[in-house]
C-alpha positions in Angstrom: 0.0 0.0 0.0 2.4 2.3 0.8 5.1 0.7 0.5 7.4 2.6 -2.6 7.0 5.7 -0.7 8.1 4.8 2.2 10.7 3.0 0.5 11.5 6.4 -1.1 12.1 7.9 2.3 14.7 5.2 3.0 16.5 5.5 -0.2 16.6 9.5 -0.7 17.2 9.9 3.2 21.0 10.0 3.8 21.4 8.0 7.5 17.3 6.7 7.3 17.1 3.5 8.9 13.1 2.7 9.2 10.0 4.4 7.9 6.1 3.8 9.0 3.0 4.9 8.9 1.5 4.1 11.9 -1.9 5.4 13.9 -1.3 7.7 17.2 -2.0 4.3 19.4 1.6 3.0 18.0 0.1 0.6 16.1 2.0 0.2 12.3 0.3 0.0 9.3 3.1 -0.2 7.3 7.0 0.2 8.3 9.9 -0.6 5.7 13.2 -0.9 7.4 16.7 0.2 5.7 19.6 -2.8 5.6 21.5 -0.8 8.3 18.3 -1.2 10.6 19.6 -2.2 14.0 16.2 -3.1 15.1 15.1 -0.4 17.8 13.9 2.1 15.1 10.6 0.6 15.1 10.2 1.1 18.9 11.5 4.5 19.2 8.4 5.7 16.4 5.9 4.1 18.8 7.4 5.5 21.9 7.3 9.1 20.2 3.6 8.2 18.6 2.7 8.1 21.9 4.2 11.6 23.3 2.6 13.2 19.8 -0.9 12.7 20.9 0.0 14.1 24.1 1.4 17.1 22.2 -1.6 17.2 19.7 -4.1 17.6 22.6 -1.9 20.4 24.6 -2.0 22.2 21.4 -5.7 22.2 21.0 -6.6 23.1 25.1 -4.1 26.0 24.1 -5.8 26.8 21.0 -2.3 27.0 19.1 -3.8 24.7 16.1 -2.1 21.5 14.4 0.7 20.1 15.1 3.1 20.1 12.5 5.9 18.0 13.0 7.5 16.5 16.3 11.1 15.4 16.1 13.0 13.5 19.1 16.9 13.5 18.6 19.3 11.5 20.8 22.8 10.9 20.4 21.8 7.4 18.8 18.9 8.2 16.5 16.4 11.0 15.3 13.1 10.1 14.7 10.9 12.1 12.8 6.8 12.4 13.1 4.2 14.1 10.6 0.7 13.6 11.5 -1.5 12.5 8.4 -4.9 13.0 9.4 -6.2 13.2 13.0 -5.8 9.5 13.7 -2.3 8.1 11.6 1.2 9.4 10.8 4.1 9.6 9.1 7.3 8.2 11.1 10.5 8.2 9.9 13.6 7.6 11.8 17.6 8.4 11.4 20.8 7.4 12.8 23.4 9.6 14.1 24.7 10.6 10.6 20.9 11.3 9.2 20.1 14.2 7.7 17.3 15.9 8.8 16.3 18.4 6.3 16.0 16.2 3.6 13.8 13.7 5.7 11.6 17.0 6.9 11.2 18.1 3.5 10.3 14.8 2.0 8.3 13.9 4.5 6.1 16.8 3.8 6.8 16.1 0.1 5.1 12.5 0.2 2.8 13.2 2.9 -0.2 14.2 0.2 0.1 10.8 -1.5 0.0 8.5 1.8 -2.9 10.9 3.2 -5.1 10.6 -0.4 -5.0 6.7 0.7 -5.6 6.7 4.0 -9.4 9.0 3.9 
């Protein structure tokens, strides 16, 4: 289903090692994983999925609209959230050497064509 573009997020992102869309509950719909995956990618997008929808209602009791974008870095890995619609999103996670300008602008790039699917 969505599985070339996220594929396109792994292959055009220097440093990507996992991309999913997934709903705010953590749950994946679809996740592709780069070869230099090391495995904890996957739970570090479900772990920050979780703190989003936190974030998403803080914004709306505050009236400061949408959220945007949420990004997480560590010293081991970045990971990257768009919301989609109000129930799924667009996770994409980096190692150390990532870069995250190209993911933020793709992300927002592809984010159309996985959102025309989903509704």
């Amino acid at each position: 289903m969505f599985s070339e573009i996220l594929e396109r997020l792994l292959t055009e992102v220097p440093g990507a090692r996992s991309a999913t869309v997934m709903g705010f509950d953590g749950i994946a719909i679809t996740t592709r994983d780069a070869p230099t995956s090391e495995g904890t990618e996957q739970a570090a997008a479900v772990e920050v999925a979780a703190i989003t929808s936190q974030l998403k209602r803080a914004a709306e009791s505050l009236g400061a609209g949408d959220v945007k974008e949420v990004t997480l870095e560590t010293d081991g890995l970045t990971t990257l959230l768009r919301p989609l619609t109000s129930e799924y999103l667009l996770a994409l996670t980096l190692g150390p050497d990532g870069f995250t300008g190209k993911a933020r602008y793709l992300m927002r790039i592809v984010a159309p064509s996985i959102t025309a699917e989903l509704v």
